[in-house]
DSSP file (Angstrom, degrees, kcal/mol; ACC not computed):
  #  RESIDUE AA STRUCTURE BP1 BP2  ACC     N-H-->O    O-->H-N    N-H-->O    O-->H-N    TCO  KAPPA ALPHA  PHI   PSI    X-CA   Y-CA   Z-CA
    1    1 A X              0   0    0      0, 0.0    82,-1.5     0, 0.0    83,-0.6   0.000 360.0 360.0 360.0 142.6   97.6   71.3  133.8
    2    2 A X  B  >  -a   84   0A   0     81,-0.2     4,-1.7    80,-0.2    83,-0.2  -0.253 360.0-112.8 -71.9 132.5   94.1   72.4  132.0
    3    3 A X  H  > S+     0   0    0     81,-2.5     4,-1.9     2,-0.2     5,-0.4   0.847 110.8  59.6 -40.1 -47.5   91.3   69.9  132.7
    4    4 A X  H  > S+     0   0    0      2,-0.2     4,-1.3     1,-0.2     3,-0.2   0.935 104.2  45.2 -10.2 -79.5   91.2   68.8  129.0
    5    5 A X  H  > S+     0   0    0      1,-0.2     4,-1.7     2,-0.2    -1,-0.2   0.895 115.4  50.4 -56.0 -52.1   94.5   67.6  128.8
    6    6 A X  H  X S+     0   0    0     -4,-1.7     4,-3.5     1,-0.3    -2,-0.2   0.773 115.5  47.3 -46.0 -39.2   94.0   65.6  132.7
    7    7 A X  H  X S+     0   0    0     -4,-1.9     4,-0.7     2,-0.2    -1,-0.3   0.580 108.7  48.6 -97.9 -13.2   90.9   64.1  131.2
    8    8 A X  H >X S+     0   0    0     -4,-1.3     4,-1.6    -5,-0.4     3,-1.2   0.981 114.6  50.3 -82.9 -53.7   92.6   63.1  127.9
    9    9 A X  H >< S+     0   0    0     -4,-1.7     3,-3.2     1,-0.3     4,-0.5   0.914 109.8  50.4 -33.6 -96.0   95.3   61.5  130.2
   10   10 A X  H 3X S+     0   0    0     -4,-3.5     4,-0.6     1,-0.3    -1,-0.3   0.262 107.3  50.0 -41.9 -21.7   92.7   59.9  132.1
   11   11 A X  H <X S+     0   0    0     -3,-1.2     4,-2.1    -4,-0.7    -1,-0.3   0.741 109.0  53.1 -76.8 -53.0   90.9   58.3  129.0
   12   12 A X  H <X S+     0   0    0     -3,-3.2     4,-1.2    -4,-1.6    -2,-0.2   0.659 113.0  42.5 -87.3 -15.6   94.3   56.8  127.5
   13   13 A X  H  > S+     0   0    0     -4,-0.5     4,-1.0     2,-0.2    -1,-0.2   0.770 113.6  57.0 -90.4 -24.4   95.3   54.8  131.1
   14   14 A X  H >< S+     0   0    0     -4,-0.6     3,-2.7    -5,-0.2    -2,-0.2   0.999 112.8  33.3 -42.7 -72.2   92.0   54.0  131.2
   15   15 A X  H 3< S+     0   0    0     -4,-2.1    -1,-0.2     1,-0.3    -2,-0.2   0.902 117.7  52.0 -41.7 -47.4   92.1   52.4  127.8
   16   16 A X  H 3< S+     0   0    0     -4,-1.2    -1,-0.3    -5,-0.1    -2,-0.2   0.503  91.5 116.7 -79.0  -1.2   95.4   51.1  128.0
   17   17 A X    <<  -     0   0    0     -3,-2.7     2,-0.3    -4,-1.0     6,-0.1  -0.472  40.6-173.2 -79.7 149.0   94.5   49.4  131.7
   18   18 A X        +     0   0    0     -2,-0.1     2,-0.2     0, 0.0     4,-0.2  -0.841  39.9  22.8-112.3 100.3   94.5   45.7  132.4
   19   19 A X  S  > S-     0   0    0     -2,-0.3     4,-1.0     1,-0.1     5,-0.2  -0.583  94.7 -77.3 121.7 175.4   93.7   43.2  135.0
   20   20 A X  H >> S+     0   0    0     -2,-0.2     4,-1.7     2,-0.2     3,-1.1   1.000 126.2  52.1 -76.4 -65.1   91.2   44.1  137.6
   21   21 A X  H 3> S+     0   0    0      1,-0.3     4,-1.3     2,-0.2     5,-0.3   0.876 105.0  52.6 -20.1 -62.9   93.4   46.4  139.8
   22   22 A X  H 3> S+     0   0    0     -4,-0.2     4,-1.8     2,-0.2    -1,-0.3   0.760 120.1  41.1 -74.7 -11.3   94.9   48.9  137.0
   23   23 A X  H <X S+     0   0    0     -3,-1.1     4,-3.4    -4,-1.0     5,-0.3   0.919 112.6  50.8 -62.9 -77.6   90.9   49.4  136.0
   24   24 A X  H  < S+     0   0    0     -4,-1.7     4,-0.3     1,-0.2    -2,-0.2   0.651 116.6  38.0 -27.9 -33.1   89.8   49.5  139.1
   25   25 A X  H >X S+     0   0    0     -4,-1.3     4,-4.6    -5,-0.3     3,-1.4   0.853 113.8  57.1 -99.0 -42.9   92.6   52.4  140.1
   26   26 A X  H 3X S+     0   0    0     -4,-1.8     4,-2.9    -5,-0.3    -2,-0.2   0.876 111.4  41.3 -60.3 -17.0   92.2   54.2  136.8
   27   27 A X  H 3< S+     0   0    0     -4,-3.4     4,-0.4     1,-0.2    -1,-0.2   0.575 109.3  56.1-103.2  17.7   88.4   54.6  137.3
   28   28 A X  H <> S+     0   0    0     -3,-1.4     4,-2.5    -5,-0.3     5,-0.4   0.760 107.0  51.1 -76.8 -68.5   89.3   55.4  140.9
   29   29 A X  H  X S+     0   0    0     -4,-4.6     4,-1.0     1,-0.2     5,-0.2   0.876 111.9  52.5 -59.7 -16.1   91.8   58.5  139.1
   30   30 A X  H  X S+     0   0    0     -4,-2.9     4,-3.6    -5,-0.2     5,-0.4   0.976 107.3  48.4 -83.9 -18.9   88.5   59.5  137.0
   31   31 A X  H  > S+     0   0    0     -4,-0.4     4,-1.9     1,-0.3     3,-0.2   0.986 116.7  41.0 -59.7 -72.4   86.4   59.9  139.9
   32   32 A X  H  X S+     0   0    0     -4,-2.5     4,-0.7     2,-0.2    -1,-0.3   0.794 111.0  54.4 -31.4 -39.6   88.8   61.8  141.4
   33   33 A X  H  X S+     0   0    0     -4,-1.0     4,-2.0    -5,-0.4    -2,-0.2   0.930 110.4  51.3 -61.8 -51.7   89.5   63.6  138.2
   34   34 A X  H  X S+     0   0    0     -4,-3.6     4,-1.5     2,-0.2    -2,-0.2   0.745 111.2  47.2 -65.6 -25.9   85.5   64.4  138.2
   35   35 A X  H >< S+     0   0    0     -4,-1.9     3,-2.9    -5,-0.4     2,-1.1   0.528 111.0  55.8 -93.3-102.9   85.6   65.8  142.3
   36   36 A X  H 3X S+     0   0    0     -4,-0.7     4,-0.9     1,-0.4     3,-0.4  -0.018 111.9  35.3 -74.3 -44.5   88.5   67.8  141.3
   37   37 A X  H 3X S+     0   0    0     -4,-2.0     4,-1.2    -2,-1.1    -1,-0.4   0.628 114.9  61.6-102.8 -27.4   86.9   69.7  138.4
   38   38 A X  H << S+     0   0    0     -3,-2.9     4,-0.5    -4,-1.5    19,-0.3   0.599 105.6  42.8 -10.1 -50.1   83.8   69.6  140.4
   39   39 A X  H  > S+     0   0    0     -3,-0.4     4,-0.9     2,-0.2    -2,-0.2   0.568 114.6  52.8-108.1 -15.4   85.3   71.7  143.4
   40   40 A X  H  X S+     0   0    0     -4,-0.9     4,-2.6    -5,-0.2     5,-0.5   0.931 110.5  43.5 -85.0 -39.5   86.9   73.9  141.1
   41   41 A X  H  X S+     0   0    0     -4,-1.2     4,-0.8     3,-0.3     9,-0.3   0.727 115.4  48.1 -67.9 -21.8   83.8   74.6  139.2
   42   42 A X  H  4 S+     0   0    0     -4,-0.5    -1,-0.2    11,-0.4    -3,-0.1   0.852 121.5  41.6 -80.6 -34.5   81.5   75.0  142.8
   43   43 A X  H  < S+     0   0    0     -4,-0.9    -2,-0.2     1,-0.1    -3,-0.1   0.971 135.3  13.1 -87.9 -53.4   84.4   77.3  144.0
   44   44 A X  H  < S+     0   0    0     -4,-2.6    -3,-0.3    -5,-0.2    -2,-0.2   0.387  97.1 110.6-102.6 -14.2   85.0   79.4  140.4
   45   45 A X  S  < S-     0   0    0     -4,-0.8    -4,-0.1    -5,-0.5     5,-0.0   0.066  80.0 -69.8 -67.5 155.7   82.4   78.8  138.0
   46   46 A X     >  -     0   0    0      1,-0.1     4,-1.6     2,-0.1    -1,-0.4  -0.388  52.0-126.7 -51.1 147.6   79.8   80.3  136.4
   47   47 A X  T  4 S+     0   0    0      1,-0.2    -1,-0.1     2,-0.2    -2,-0.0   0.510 107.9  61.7 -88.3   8.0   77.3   80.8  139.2
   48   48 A X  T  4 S+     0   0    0      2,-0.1    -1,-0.2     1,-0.1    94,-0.2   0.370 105.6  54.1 -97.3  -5.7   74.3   79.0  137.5
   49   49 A X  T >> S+     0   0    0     -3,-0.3     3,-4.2     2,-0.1     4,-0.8   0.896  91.4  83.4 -88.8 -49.0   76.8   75.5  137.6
   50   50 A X  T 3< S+     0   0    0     -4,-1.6    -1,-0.1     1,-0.4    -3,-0.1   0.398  82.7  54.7 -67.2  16.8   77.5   75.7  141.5
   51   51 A X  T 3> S+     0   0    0     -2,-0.7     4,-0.7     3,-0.1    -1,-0.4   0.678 114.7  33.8 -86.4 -35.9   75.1   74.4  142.4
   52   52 A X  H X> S+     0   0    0     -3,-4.2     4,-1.6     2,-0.2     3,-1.5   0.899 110.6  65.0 -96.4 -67.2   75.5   71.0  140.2
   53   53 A X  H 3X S+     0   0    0     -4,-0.8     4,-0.7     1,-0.3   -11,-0.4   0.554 103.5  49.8 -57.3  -5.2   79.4   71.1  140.5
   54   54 A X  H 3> S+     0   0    0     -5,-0.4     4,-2.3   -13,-0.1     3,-0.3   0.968 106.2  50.9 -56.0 -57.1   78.9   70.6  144.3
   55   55 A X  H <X S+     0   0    0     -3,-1.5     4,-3.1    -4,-0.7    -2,-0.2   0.787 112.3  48.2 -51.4 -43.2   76.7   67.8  143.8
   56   56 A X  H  X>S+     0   0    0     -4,-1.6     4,-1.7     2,-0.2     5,-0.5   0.941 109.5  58.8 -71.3 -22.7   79.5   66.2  141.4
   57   57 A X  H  X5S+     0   0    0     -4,-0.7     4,-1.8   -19,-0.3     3,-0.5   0.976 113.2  31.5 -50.9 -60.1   81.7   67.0  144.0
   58   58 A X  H  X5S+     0   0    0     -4,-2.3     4,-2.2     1,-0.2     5,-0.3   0.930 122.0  50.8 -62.2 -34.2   80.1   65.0  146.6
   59   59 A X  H  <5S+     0   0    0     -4,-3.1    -1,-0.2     1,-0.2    73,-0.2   0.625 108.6  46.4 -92.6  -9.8   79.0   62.6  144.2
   60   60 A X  H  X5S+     0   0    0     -4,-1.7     4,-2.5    -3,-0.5     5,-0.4   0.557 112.3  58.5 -95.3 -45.8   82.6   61.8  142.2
   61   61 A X  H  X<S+     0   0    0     -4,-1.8     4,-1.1    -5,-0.5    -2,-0.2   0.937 106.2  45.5 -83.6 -25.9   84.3   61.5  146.1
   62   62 A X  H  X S+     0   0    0     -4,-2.2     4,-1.8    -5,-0.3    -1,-0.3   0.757 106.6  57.9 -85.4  -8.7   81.8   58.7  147.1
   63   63 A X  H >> S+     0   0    0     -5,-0.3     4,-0.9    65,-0.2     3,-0.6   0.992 115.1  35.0 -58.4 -37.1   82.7   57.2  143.8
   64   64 A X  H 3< S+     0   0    0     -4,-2.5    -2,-0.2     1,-0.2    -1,-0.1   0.711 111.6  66.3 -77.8 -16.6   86.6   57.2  145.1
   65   65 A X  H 3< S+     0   0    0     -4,-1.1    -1,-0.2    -5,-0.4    -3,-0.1   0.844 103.5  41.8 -84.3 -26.8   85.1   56.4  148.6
   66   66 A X  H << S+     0   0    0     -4,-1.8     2,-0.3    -3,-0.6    -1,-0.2   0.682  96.8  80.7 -97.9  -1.2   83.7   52.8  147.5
   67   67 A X  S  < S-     0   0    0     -4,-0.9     3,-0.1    -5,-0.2    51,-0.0  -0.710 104.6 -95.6 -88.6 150.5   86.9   51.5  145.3
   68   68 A X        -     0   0    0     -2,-0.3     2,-0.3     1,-0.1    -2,-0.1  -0.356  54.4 -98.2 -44.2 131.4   89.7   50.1  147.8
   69   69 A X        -     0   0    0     -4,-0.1    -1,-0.1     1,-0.1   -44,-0.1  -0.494  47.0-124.5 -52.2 114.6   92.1   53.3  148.3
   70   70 A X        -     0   0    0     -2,-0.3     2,-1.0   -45,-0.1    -1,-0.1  -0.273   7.4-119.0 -50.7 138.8   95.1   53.0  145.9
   71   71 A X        +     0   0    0     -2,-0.1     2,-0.5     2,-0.0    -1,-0.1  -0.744  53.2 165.3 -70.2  93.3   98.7   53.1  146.6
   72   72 A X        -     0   0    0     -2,-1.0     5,-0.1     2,-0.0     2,-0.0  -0.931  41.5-122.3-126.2 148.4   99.3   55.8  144.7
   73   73 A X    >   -     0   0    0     -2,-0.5     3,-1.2     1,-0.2     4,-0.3  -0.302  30.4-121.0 -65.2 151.1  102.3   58.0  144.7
   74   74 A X  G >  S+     0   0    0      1,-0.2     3,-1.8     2,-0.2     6,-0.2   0.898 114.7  57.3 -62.9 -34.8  101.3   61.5  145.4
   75   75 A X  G 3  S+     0   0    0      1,-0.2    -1,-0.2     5,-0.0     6,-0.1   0.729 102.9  62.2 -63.7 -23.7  102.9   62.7  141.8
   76   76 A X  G <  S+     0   0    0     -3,-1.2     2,-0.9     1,-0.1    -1,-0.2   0.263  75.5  95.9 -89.4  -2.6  100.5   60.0  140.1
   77   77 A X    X   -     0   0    0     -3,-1.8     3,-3.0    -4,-0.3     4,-0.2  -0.802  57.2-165.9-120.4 121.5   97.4   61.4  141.0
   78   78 A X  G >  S+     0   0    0     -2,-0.9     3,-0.8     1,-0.3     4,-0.4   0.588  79.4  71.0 -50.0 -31.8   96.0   63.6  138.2
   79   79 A X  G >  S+     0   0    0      1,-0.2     3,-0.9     2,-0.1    -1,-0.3   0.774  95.7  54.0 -50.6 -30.3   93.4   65.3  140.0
   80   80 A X  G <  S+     0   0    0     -3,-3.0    -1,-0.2    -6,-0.2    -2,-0.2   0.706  99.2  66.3 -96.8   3.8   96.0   67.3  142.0
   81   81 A X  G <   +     0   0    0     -3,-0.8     2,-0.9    -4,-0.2    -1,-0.2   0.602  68.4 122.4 -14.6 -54.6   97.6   68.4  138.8
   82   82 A X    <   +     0   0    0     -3,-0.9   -80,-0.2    -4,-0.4   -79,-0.1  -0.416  25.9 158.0 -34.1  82.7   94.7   70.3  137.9
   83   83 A X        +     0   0    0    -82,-1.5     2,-0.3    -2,-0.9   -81,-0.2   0.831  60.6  17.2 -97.8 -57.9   95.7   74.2  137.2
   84   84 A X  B     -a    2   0A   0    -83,-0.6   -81,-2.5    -3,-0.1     2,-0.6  -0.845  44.4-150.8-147.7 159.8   93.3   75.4  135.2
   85   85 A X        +     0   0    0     -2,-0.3     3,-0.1   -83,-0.2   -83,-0.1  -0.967  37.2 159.2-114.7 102.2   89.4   75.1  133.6
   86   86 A X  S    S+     0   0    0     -2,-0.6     2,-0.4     1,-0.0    -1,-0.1   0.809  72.5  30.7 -65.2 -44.5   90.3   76.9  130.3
   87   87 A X  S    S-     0   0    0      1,-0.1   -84,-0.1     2,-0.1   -83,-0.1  -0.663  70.8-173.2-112.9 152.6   87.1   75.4  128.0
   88   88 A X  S    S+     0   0    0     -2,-0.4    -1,-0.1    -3,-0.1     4,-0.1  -0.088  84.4  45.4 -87.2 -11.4   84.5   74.9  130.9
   89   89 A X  S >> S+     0   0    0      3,-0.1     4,-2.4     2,-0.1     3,-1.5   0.911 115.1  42.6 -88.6 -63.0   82.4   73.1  128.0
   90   90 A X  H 3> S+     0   0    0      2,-0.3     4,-2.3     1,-0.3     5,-0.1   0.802 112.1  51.7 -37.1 -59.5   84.8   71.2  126.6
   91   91 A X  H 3> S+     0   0    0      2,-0.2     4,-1.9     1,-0.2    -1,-0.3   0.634 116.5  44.4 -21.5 -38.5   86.2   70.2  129.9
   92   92 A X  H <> S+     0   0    0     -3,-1.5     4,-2.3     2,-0.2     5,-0.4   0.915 114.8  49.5-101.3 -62.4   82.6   69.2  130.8
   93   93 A X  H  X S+     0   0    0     -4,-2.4     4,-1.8     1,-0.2    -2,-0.2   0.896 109.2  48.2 -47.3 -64.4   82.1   67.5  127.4
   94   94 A X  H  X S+     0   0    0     -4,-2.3     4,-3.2     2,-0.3     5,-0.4   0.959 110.4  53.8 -83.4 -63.8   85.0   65.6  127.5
   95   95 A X  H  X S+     0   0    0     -4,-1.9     4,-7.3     1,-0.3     5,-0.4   0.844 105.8  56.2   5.2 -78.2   84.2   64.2  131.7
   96   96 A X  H  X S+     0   0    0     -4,-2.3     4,-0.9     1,-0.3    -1,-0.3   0.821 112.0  40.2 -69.6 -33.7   80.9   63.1  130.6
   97   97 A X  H  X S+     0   0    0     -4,-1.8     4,-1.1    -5,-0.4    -1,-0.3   0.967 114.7  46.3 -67.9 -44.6   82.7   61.1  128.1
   98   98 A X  H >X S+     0   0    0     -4,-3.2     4,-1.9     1,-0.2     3,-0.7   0.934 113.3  60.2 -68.6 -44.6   85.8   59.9  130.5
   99   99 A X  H 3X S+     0   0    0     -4,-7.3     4,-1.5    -5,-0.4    -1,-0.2   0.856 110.9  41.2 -51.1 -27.8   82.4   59.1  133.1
  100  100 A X  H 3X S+     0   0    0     -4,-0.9     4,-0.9    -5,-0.4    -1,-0.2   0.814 109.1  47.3 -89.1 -27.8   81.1   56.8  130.6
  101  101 A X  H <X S+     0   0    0     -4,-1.1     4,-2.7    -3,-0.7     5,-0.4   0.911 112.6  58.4-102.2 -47.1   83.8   54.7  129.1
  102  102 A X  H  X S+     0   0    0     -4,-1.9     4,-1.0     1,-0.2    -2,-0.2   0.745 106.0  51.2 -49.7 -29.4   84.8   54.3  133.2
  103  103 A X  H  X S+     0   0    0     -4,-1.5     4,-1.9     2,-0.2     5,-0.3   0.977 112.8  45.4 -45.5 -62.3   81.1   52.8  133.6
  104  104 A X  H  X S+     0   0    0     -4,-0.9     4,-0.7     1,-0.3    -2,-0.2   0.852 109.0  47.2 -59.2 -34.2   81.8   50.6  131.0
  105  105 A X  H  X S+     0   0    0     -4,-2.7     4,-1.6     2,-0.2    -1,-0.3   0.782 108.2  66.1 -68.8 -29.8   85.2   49.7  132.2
  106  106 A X  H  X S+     0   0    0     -4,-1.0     4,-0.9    -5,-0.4    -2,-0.2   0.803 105.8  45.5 -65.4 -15.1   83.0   49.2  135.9
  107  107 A X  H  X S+     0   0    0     -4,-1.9     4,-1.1     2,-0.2    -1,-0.2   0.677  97.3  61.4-127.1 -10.1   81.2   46.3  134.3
  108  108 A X  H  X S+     0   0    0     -4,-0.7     4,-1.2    -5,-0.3    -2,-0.2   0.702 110.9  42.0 -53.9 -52.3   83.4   44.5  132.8
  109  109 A X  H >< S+     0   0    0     -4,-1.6     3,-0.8     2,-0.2    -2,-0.2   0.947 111.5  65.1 -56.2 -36.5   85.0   43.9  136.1
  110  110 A X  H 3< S+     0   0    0     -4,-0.9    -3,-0.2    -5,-0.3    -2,-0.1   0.903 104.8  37.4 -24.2 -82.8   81.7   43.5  137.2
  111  111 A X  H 3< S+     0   0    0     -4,-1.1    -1,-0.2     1,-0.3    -2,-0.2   0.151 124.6  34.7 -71.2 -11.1   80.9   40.7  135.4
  112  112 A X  S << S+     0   0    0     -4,-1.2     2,-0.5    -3,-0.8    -1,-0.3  -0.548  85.4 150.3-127.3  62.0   84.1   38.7  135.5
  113  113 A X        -     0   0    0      1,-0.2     3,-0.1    -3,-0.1    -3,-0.1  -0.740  52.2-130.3 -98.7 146.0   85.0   39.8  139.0
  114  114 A X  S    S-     0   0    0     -2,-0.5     2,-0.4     1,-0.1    -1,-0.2   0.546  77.7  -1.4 -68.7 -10.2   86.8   37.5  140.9
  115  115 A X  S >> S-     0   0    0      1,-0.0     3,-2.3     0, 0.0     4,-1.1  -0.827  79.8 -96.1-174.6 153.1   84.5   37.4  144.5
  116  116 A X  H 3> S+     0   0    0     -2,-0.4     4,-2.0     1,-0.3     5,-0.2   0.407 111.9  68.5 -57.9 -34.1   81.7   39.1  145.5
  117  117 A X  H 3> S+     0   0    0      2,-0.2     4,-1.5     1,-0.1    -1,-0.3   0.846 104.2  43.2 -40.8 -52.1   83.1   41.8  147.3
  118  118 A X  H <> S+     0   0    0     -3,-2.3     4,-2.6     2,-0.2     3,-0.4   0.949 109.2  63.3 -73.4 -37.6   84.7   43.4  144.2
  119  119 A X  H  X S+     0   0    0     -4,-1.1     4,-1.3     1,-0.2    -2,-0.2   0.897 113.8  35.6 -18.6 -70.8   81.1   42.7  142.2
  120  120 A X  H  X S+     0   0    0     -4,-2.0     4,-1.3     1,-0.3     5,-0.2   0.651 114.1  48.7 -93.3 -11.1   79.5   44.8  144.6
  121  121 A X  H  X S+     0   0    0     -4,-1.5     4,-4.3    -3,-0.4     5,-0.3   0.942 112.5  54.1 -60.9 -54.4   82.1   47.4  145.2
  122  122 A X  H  X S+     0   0    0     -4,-2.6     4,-1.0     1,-0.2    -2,-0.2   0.922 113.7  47.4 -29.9 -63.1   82.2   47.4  140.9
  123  123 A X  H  X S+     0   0    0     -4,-1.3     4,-1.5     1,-0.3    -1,-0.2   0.794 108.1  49.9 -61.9 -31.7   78.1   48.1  141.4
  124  124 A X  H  X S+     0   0    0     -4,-1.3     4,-1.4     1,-0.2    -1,-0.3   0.820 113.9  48.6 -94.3 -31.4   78.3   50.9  144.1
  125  125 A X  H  X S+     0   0    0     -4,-4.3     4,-1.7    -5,-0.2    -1,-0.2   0.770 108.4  52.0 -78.7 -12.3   81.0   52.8  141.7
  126  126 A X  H  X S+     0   0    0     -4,-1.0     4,-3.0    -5,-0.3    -2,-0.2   0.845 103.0  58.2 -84.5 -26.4   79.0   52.4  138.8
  127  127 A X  H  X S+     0   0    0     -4,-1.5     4,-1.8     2,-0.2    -2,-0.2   0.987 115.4  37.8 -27.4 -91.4   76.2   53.9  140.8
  128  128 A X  H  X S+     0   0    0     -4,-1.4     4,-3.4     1,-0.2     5,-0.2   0.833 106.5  58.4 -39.0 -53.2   78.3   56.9  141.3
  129  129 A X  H  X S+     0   0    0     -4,-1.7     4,-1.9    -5,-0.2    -1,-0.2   0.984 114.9  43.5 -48.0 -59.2   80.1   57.2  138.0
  130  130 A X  H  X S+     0   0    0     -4,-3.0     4,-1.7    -5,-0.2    -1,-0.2   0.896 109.4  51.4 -40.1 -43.7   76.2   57.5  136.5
  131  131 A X  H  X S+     0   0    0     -4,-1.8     4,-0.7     2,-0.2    -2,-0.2   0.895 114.0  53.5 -80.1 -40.1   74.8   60.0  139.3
  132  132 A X  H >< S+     0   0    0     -4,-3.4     3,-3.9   -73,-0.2     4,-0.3   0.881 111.1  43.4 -37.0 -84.4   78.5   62.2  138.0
  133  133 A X  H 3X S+     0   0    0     -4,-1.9     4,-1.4     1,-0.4    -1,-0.2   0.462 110.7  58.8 -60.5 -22.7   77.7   62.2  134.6
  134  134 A X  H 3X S+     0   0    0     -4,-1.7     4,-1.2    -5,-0.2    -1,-0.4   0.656 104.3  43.4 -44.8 -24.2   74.5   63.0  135.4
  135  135 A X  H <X S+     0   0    0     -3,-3.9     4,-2.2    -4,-0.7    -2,-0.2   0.841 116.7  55.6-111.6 -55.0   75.2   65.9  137.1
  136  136 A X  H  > S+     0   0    0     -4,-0.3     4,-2.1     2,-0.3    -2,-0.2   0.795 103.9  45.7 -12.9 -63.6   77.5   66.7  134.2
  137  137 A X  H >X S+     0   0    0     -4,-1.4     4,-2.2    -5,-0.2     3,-1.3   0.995 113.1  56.1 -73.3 -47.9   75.4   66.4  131.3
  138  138 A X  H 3X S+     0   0    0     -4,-1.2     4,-1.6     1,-0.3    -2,-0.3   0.900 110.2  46.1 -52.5 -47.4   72.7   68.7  133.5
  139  139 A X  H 3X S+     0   0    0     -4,-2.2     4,-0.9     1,-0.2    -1,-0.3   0.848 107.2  57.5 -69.3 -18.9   75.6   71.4  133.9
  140  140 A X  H XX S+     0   0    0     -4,-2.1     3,-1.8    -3,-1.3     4,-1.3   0.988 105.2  54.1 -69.4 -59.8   76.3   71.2  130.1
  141  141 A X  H >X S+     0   0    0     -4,-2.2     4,-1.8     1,-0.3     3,-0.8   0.756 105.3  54.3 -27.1 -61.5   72.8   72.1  129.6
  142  142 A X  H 3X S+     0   0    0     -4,-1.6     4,-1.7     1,-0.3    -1,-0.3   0.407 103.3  48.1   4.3 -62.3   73.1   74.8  131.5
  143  143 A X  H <X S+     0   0    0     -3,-1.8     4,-1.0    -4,-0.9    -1,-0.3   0.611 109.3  53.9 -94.0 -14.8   75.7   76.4  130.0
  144  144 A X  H <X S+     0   0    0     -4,-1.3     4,-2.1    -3,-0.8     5,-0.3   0.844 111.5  52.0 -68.9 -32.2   73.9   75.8  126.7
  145  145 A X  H >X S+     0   0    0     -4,-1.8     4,-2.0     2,-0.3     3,-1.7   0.996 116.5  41.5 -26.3 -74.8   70.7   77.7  128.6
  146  146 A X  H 3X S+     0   0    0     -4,-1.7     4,-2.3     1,-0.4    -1,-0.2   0.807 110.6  47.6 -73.6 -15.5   72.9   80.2  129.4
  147  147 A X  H 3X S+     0   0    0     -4,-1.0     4,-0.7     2,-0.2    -1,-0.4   0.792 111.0  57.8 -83.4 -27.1   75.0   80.7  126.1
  148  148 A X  H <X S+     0   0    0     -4,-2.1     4,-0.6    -3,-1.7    -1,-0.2   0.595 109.6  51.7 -71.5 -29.9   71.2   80.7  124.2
  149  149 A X  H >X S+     0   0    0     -4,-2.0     4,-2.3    -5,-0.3     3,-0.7   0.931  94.7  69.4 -79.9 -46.8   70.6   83.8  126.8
  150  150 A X  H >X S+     0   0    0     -4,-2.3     3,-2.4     1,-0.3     4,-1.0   0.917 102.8  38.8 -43.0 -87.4   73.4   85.7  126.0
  151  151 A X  H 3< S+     0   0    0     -4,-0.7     4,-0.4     1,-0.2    -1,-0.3   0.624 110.9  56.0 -68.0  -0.8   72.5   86.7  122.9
  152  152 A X  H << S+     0   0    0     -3,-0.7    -1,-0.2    -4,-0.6    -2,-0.2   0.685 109.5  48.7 -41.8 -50.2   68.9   87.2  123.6
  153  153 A X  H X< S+     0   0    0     -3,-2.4     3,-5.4    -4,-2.3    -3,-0.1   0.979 111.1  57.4 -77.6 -68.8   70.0   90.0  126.7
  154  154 A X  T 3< S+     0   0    0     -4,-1.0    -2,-0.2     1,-0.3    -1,-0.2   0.739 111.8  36.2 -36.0 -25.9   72.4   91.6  123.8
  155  155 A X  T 3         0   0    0     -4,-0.4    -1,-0.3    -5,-0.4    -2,-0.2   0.401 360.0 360.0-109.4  14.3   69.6   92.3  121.3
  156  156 A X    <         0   0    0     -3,-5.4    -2,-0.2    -5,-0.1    -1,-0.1   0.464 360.0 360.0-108.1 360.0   66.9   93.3  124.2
């Protein structure tokens, strides 16, 4: 399935999630969602991103690495779904968005978390989910860089 569509996915269980667990697991699947599109983009990408899309790589798998590991059925996790980057802006675009509303979901649990253990698990994923979307918005630049260059090289 096209990143887009995974990350649209990921946006609506998000939304629709409830209780501390189904938050907690959906922003577990964007993190994941975020290494996955990461490691395709370090592996496949334009070569002025692979450099960043490592960095989200690493930096999206220690998001997944401080929430408790889900039980999730292997068919239920969206990252392995992932077929194709079609849009690599869009894709990118759409992340930085899914990265943001999961912060926001991170702190609301935060703030009503039932013991201190999830608090600070809550804090160390929100870390990560920021340091993504960094890394994100920087590659989006990037590719506006380089789409600014293109026609520049065509008329020199």
């Amino acid at each position: 399935m096209d990143a887009v569509r995974l990350i649209l996915a990921s946006r609506r269980a998000l939304a629709g999630s409830g209780g501390v667990p189904a938050v907690l697991a959906e922003v577990w699947q964007a993190q994941a969602l975020a290494q996955a599109v990461g490691s395709r983009l370090a592996v496949s990408g334009p070569p002025e991103l692979r450099g960043e899309a490592l960095g989200l790589t690493e930096l999206a798998g220690r998001g997944c690495g401080v929430l408790d590991a889900w039980a999730l059925d292997p068919g239920d996790l969206r990252a392995a779904r992932l077929t194709g980057l079609d849009d690599t802006r869009q894709a990118l675009l759409c992340l930085d968005v899914l990265l943001g509303e999961a912060g926001i979901a991170l702190v609301g649990v935060a703030s009503a978390a039932p013991d201190e253990a999830t608090y600070w698990q809550c804090m160390e994923a929100i870390d990560a989910a920021d340091e993504s979307r960094d890394r994100v918005r920087e590659m989006l630049r990037k590719l506006a860089a380089r789409e600014e260059a293109l026609p520049e090289r065509e008329a020199g």
